[in-house]
PyMOL Python script that loads the backbone (N, CA, C, O; Angstrom):
from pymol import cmd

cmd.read_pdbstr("""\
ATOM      1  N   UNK A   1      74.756  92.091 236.881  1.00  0.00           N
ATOM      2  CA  UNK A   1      73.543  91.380 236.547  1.00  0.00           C
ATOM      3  C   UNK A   1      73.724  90.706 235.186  1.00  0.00           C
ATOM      4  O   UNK A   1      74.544  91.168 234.394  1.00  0.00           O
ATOM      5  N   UNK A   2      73.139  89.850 234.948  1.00  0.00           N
ATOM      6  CA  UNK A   2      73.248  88.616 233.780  1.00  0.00           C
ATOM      7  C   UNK A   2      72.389  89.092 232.526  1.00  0.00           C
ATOM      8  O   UNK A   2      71.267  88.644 232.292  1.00  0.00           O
ATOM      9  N   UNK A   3      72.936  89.905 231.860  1.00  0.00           N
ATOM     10  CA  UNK A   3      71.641  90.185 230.345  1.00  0.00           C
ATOM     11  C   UNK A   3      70.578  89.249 230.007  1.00  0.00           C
ATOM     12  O   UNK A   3      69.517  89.621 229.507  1.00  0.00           O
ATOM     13  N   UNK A   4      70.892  87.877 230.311  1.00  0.00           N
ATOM     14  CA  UNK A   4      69.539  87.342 230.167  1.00  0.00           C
ATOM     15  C   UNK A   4      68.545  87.881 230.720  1.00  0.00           C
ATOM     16  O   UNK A   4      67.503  88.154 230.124  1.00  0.00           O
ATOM     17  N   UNK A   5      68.880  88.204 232.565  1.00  0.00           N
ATOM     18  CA  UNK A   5      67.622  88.182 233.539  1.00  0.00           C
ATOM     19  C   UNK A   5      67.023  89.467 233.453  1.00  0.00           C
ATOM     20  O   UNK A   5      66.072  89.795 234.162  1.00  0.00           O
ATOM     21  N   UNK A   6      67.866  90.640 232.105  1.00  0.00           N
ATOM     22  CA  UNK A   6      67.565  92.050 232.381  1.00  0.00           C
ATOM     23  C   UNK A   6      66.122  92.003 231.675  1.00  0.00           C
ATOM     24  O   UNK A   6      66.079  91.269 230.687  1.00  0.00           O
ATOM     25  N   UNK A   7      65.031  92.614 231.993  1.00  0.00           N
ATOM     26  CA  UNK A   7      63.489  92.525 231.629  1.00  0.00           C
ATOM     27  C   UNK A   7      63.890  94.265 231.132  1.00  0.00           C
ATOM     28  O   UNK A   7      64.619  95.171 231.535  1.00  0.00           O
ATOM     29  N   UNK A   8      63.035  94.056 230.163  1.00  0.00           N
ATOM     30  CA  UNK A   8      62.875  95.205 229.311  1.00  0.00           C
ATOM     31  C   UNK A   8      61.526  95.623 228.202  1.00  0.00           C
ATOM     32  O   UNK A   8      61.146  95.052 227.180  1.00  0.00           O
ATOM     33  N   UNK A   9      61.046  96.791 228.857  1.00  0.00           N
ATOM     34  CA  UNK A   9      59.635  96.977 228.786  1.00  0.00           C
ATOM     35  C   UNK A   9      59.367  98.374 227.277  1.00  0.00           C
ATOM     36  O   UNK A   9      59.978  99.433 227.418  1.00  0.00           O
ATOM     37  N   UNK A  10      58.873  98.274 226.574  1.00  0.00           N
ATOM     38  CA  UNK A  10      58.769  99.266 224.998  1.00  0.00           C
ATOM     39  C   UNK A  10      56.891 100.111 225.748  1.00  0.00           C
ATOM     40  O   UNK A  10      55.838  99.556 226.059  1.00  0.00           O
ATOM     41  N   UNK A  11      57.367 101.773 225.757  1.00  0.00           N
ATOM     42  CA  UNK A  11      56.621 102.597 225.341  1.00  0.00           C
ATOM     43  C   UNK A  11      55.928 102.935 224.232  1.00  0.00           C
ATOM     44  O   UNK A  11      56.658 102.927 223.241  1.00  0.00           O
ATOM     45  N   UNK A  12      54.671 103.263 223.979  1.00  0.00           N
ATOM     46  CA  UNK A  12      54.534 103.299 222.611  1.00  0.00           C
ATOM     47  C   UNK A  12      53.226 104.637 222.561  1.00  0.00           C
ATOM     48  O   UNK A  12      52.200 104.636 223.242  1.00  0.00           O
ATOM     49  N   UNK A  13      53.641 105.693 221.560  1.00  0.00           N
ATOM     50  CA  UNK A  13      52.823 107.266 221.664  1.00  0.00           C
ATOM     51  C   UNK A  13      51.123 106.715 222.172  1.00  0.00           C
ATOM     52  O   UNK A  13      50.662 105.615 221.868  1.00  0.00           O
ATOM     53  N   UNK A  14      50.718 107.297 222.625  1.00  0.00           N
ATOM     54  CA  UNK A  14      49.161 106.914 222.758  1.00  0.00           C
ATOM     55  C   UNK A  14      48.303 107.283 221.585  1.00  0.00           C
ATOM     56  O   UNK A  14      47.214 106.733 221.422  1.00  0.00           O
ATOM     57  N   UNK A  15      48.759 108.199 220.759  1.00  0.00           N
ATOM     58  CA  UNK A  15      48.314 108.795 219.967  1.00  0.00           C
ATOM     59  C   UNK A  15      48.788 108.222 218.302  1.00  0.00           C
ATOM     60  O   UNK A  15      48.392 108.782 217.279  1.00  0.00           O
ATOM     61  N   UNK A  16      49.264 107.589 218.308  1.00  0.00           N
ATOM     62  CA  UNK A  16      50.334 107.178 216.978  1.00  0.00           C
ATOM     63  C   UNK A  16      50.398 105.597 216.926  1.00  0.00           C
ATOM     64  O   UNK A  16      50.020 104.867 216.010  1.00  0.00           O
ATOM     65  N   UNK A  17      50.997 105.234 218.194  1.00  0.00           N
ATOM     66  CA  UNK A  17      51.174 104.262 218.600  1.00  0.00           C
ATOM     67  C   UNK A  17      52.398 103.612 218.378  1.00  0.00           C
ATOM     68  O   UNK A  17      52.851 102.500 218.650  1.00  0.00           O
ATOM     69  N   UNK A  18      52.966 105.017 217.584  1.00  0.00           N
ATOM     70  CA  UNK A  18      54.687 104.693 217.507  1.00  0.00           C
ATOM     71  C   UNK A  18      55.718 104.014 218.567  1.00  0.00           C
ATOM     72  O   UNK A  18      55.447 104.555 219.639  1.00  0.00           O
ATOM     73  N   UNK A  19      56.602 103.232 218.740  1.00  0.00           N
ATOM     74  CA  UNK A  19      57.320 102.628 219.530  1.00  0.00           C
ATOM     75  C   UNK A  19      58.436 103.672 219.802  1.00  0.00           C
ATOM     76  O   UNK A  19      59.330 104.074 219.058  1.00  0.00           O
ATOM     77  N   UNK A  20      58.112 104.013 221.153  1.00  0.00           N
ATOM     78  CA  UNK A  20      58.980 105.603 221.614  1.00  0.00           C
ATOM     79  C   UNK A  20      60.933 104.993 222.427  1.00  0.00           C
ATOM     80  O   UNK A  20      62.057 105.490 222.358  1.00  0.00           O
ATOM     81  N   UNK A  21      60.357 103.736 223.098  1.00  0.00           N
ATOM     82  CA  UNK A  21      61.458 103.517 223.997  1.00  0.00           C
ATOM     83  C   UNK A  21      61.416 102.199 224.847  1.00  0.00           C
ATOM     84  O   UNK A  21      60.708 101.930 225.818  1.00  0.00           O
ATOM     85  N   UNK A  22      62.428 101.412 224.173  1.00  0.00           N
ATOM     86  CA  UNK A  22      62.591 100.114 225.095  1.00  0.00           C
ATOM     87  C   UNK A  22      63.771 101.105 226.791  1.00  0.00           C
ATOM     88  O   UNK A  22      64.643 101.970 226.873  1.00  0.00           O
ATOM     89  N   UNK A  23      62.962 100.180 227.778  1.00  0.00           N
ATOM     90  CA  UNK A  23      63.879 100.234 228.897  1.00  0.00           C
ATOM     91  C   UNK A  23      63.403  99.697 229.963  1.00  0.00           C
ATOM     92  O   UNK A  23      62.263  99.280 230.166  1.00  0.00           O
ATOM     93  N   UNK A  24      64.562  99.723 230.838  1.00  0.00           N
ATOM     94  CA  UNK A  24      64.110  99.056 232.420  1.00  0.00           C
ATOM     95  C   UNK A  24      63.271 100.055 233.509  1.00  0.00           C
ATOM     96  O   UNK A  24      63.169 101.276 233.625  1.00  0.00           O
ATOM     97  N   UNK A  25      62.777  98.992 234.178  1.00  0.00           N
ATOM     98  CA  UNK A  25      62.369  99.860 235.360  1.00  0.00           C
ATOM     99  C   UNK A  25      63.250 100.654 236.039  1.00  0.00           C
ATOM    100  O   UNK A  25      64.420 100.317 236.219  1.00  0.00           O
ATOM    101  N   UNK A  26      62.671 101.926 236.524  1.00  0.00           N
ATOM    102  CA  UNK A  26      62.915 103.107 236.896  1.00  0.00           C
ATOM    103  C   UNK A  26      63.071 103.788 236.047  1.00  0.00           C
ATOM    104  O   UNK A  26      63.847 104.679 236.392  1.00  0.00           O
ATOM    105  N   UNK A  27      62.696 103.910 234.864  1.00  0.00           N
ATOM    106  CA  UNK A  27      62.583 105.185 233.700  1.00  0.00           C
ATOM    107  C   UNK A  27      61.524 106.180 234.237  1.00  0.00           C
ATOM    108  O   UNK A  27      60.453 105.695 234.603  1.00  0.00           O
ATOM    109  N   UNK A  28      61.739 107.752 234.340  1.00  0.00           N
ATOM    110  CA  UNK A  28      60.966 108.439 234.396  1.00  0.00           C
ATOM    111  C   UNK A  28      61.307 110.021 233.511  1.00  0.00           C
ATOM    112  O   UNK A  28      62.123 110.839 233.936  1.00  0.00           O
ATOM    113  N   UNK A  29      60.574 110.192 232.357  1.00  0.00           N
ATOM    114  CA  UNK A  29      60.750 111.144 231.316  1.00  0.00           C
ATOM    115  C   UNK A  29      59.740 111.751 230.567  1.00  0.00           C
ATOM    116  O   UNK A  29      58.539 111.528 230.721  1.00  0.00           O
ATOM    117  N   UNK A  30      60.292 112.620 229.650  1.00  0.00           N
ATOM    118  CA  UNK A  30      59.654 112.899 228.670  1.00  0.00           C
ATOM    119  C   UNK A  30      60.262 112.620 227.426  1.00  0.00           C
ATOM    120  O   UNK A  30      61.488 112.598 227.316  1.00  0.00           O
ATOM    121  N   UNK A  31      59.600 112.433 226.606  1.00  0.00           N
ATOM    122  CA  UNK A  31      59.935 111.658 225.200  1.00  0.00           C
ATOM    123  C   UNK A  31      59.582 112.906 223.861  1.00  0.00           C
ATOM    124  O   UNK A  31      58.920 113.824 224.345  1.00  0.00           O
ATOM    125  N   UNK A  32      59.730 113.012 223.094  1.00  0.00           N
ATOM    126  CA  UNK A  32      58.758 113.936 221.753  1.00  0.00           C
ATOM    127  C   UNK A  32      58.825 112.650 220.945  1.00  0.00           C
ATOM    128  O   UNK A  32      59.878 112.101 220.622  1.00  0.00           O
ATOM    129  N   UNK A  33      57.838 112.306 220.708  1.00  0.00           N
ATOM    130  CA  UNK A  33      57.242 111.345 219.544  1.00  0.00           C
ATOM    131  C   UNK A  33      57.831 111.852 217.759  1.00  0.00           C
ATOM    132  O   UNK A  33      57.428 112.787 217.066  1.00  0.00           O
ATOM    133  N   UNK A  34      58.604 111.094 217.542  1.00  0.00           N
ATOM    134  CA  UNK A  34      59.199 111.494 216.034  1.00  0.00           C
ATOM    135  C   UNK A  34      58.223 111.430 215.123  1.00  0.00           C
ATOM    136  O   UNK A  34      58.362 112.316 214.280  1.00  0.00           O
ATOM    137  N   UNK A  35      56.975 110.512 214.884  1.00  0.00           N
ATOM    138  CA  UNK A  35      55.986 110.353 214.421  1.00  0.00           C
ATOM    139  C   UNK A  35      54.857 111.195 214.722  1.00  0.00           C
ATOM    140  O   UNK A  35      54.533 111.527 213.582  1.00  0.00           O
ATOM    141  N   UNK A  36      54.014 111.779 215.521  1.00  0.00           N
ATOM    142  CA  UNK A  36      53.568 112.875 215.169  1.00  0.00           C
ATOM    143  C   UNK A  36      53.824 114.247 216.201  1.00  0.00           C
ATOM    144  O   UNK A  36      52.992 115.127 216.420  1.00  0.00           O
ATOM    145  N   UNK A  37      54.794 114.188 216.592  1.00  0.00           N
ATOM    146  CA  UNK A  37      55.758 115.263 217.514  1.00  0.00           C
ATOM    147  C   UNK A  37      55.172 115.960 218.862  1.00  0.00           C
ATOM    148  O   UNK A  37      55.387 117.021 219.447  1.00  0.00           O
ATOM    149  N   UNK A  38      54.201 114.673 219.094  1.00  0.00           N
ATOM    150  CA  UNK A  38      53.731 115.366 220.881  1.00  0.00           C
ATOM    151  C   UNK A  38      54.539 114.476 222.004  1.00  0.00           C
ATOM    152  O   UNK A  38      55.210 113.449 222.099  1.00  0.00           O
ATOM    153  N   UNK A  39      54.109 115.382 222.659  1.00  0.00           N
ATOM    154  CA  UNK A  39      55.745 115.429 224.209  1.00  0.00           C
ATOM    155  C   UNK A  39      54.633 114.288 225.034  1.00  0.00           C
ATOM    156  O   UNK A  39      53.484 114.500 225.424  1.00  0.00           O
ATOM    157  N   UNK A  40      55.595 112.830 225.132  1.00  0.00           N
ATOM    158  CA  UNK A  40      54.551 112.165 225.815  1.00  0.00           C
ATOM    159  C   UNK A  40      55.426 111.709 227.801  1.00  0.00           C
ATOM    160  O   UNK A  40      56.631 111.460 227.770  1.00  0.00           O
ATOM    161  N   UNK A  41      54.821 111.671 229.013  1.00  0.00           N
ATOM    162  CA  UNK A  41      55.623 111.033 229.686  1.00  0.00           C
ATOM    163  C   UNK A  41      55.889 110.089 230.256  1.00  0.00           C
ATOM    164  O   UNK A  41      55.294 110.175 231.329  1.00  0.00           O
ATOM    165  N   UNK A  42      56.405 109.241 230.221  1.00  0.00           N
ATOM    166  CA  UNK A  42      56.462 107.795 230.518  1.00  0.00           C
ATOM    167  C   UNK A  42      57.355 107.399 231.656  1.00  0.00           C
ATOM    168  O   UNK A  42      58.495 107.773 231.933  1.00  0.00           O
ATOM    169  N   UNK A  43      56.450 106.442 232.319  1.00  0.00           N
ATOM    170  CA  UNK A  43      56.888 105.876 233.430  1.00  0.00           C
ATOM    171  C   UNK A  43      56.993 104.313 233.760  1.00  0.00           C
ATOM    172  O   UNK A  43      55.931 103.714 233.930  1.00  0.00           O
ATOM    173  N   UNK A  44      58.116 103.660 233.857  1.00  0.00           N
ATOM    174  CA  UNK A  44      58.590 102.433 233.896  1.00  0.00           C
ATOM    175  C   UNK A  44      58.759 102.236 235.186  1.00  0.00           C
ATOM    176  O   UNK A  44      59.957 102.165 235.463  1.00  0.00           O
ATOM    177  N   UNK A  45      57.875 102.087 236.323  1.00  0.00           N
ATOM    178  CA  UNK A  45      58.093 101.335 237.684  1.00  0.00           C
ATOM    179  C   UNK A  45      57.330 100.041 237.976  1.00  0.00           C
ATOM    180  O   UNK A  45      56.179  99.689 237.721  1.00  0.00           O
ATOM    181  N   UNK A  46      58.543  99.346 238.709  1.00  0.00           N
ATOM    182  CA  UNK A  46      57.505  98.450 239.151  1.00  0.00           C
ATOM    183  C   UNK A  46      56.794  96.946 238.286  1.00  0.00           C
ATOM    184  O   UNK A  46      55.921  96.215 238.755  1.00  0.00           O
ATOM    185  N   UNK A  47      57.500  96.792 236.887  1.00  0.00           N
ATOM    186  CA  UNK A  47      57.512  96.231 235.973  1.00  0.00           C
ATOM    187  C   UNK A  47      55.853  97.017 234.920  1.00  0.00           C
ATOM    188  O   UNK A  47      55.522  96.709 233.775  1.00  0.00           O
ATOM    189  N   UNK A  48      55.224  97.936 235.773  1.00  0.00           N
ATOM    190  CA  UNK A  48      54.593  98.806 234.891  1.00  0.00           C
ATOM    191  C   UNK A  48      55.017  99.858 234.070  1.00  0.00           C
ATOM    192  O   UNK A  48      55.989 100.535 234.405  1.00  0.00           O
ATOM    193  N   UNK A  49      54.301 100.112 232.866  1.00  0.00           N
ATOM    194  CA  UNK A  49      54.578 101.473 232.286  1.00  0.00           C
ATOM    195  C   UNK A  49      53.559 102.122 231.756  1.00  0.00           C
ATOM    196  O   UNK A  49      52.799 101.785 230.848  1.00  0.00           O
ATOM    197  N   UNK A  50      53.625 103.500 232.676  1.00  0.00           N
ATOM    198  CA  UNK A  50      52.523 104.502 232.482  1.00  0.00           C
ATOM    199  C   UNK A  50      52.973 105.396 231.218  1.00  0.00           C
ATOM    200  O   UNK A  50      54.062 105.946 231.053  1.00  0.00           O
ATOM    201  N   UNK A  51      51.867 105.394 230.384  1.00  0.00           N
ATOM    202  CA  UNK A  51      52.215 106.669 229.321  1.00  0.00           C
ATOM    203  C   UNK A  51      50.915 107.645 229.266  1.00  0.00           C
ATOM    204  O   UNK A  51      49.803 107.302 228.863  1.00  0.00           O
ATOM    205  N   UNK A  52      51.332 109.125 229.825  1.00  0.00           N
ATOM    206  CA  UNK A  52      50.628 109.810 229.894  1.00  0.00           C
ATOM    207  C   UNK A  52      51.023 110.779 228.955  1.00  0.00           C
ATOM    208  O   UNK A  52      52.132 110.742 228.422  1.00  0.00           O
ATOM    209  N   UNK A  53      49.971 111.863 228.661  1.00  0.00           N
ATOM    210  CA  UNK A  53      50.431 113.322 227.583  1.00  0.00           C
ATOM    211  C   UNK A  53      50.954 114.465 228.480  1.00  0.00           C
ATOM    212  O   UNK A  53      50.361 114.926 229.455  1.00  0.00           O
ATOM    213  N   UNK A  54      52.122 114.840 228.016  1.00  0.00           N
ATOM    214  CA  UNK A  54      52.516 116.229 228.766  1.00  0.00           C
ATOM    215  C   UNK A  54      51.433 117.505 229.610  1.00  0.00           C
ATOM    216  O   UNK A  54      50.835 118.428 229.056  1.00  0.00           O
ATOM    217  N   UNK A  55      51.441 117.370 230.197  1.00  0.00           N
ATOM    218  CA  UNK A  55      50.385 118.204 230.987  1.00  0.00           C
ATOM    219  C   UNK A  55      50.863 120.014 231.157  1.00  0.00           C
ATOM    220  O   UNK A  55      50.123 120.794 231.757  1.00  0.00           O
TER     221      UNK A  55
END
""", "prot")
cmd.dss("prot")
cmd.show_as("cartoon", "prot")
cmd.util.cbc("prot")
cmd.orient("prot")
């Protein structure tokens, strides 16, 4: 694939609003926020990205 056409989507804490993680679709994780250290999980499908709090 051609780095131009690669689309690349930035997470950001819900809580902070710190910038956790550039990436492509199909990311599915957990992150710890370096800024105020809660476990957040984020989901990159679909050209969406869900950021929810560790449950």
């Amino acid at each position: 694939m051609d780095e131009k056409n690669i689309h690349l989507y930035y997470a950001c804490c819900p809580y902070c609003k710190n910038v956790l993680v550039q990436s492509q679709n199909g990311m599915d994780g957990y992150i710890k926020c370096s800024k105020c250290d809660n476990y957040i999980h984020i989901i990159v499908r679909n050209g969406t990205v869900t950021v929810k709090t560790k449950s």
